[in-house]
C-alpha positions as CSV (number, residue, x, y, z in Angstrom):
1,X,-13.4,-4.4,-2.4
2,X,-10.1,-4.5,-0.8
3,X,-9.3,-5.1,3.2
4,X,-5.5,-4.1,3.9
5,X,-6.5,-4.1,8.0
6,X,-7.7,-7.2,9.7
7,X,-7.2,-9.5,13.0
8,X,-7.1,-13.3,12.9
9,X,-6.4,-15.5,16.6
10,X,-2.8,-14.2,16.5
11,X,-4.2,-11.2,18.3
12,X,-7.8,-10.4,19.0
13,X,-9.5,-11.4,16.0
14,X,-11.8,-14.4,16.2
15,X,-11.1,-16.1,13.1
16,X,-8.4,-18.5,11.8
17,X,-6.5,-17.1,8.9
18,X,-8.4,-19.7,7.1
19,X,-11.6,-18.9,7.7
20,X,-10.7,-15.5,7.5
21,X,-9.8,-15.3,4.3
22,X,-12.6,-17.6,2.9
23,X,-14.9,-15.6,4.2
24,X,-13.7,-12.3,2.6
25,X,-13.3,-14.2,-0.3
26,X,-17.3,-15.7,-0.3
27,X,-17.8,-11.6,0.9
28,X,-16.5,-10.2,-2.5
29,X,-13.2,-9.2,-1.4
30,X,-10.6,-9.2,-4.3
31,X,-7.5,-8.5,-1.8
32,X,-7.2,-8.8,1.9
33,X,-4.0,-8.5,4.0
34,X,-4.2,-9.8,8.3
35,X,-2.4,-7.4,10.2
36,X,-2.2,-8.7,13.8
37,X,-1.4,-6.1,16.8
38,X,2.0,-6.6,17.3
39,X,4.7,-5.3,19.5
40,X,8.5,-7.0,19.9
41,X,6.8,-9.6,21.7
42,X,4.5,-11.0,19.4
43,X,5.4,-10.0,15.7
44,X,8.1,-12.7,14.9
45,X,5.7,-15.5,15.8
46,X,3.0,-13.8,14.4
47,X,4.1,-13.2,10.8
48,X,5.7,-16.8,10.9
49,X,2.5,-18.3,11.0
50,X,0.5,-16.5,8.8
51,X,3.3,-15.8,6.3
52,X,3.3,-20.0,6.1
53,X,-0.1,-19.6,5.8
54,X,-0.3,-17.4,2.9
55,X,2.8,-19.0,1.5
56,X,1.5,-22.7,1.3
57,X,-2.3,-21.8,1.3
58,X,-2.9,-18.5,-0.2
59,X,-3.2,-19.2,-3.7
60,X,-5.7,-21.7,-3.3
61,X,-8.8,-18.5,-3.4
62,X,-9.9,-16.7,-5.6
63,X,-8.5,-13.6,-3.4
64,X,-5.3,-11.8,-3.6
65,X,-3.9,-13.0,0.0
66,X,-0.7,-10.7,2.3
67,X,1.1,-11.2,5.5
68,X,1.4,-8.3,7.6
69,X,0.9,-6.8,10.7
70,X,-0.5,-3.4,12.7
71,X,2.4,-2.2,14.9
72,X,0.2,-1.5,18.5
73,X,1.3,0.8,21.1
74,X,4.9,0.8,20.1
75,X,6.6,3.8,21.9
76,X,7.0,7.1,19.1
77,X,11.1,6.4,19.4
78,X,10.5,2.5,19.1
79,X,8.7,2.9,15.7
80,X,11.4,3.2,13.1
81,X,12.9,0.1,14.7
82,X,9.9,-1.7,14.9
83,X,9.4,-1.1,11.1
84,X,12.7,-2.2,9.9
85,X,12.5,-5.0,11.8
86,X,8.7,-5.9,10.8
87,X,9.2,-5.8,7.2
88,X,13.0,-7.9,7.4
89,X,11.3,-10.3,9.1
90,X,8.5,-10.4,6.0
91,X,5.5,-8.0,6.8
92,X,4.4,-7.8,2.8
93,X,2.0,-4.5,4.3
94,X,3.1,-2.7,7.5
95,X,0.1,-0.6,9.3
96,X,0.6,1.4,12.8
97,X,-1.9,1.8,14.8
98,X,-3.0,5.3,14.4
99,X,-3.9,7.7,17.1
100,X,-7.4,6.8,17.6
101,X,-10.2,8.9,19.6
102,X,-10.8,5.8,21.4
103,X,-7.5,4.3,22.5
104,X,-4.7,5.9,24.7
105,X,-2.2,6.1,21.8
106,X,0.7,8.1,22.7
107,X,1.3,11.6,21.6
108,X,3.5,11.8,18.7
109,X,3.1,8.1,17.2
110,X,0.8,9.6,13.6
111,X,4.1,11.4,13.1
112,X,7.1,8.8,13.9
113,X,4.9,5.7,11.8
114,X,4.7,8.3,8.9
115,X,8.4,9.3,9.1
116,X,9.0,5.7,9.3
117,X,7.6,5.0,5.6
118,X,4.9,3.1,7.3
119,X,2.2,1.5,4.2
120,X,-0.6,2.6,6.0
121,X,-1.3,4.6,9.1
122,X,-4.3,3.4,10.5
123,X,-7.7,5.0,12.2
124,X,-5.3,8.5,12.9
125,X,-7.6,10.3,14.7
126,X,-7.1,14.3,14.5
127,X,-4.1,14.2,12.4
128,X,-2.3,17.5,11.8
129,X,-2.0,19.0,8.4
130,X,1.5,19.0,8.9
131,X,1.6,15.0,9.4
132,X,-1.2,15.1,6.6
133,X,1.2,16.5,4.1
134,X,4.7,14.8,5.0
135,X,2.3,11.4,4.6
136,X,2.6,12.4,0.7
137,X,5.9,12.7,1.1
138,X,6.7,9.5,2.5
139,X,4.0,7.7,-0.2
140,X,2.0,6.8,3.3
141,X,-1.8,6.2,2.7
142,X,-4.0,7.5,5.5
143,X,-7.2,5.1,6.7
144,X,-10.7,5.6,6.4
145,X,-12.0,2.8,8.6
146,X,-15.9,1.3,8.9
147,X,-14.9,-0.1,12.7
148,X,-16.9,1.7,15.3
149,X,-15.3,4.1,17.7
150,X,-12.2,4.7,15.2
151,X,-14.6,6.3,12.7
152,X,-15.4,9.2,14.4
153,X,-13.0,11.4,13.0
154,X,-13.2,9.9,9.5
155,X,-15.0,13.0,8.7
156,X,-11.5,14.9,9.3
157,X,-9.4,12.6,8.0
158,X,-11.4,12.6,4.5
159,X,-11.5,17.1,4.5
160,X,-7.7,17.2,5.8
161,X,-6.7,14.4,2.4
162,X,-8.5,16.1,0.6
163,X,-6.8,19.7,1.0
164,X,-3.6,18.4,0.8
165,X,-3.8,15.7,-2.2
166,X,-2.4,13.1,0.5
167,X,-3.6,9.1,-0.2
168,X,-6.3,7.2,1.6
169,X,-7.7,3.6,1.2
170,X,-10.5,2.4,3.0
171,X,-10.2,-0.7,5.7
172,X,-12.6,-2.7,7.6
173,X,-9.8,-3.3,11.0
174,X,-11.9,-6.7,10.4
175,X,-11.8,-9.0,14.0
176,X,-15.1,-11.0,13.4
177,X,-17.2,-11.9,10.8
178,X,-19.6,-9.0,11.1
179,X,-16.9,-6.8,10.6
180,X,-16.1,-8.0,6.7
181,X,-19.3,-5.0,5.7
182,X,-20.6,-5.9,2.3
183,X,-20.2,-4.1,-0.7
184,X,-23.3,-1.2,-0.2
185,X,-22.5,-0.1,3.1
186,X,-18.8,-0.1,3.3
187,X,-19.6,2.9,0.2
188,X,-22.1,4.1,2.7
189,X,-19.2,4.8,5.4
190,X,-17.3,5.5,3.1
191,X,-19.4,8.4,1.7
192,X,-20.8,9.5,4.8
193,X,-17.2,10.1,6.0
194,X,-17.5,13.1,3.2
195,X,-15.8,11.2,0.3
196,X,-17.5,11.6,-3.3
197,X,-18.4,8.4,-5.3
198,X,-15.1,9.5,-7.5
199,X,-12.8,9.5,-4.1
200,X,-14.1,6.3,-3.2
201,X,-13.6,4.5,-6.2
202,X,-9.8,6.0,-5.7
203,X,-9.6,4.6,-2.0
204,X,-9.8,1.4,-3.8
205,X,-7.5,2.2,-6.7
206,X,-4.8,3.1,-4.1
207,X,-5.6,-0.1,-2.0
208,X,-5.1,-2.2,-4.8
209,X,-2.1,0.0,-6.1
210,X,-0.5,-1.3,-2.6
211,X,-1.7,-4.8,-2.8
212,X,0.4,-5.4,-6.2
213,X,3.4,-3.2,-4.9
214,X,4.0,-5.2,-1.9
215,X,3.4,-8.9,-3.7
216,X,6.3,-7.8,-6.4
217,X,8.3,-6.6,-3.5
218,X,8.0,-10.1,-2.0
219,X,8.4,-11.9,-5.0
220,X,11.4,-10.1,-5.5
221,X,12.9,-11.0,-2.0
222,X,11.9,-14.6,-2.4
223,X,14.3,-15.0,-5.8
């Protein structure tokens, strides 16, 4: 199991990246990568804590550990910015906070996170076939999420990938320690979103295909 999406105290999870992370670990998580809501307000201080957090601390599980963040309510024209600046300033995995069913996300923000090479657009709600399809273009993988509320259109998200071949990985947006689902019904959701055992296991193939992109790309920077 991999968990690219989740919230520590930096935003409105409950958990210290700590805890966090040893309980994903003690869950059966292999990866997992906190993603605090951010906005130009909040990122820099964000990522600088839990970036020296996985930096100094990290390799101390048994779990692959990232620093990134979920770009929140950023205007559609702010979000190529914001993405430039997220990932110079370290984000190892950069999600945008998709438009949901259940939040007021503005019009237009699917389409500017995937033109902006986001990693992952999160929770997208009735995405277009059009965004679905220039999300394969820009090597953008599309959320499946277990978190209440953003799931309902799962179900399209899942037929609309599937037509078009485009990439999808499944994600917990973990803020407590309820939310970090075990192994049987995160499958569950996952299948009941209209994925086939096959697709699933490929969720988690392109999940970890990201995981070990983004930790050479930090190496890299770090030489």
């Amino acid at each position: 199991m991999i968990d690219l999406h989740t919230h520590t105290v930096f935003s409105d999870g409950e958990l210290i990246p700590a805890e966090l992370v040893r309980r994903a670990e003690f869950a059966g998580y292999k990866a997992i990568c906190m993603t605090d809501h951010a906005d130009e307000s909040t990122m820099y201080l964000t990522l600088e804590n839990v970036l020296r957090f996985v930096q100094n601390h990290g390799h101390f599980y048994d779990i692959n550990v990232l620093a990134g963040v979920e770009l929140t309510h950023i205007h559609p024209a702010l979000i190529p910015e914001m993405v430039a600046k997220a990932r110079k300033a370290g984000a190892q995995i950069v999600v945008m906070h998709g438009e949901t069913p259940v939040e007021p996300v503005a019009p237009g923000t699917n389409l500017a996170a995937i033109e902006a090479g986001v990693d992952i657009l999160a929770h997208p709600g009735l995405i277009t076939d059009e965004e679905v399809k220039l999300s394969i273009e820009k090597g953008v993988a599309l959320e499946v999420t277990t978190r209440g509320g953003h799931s309902y259109t799962n179900g399209h998200v899942v037929a609309l990938a599937r037509k078009h071949g485009a990439r999808l990985v499944v994600n917990n947006d973990a803020h407590a320690p309820k939310d970090l689902i075990g192994r049987e019904l995160r499958r569950t959701i996952a299948l009941g979103a209209g994925l086939s055992a096959e697709e699933y296991r490929q969720t988690e193939a392109n999940a970890w295909e990201i995981v070990q992109r983004c930790m050479k790309s930090s190496r890299k920077n770090t030489i």
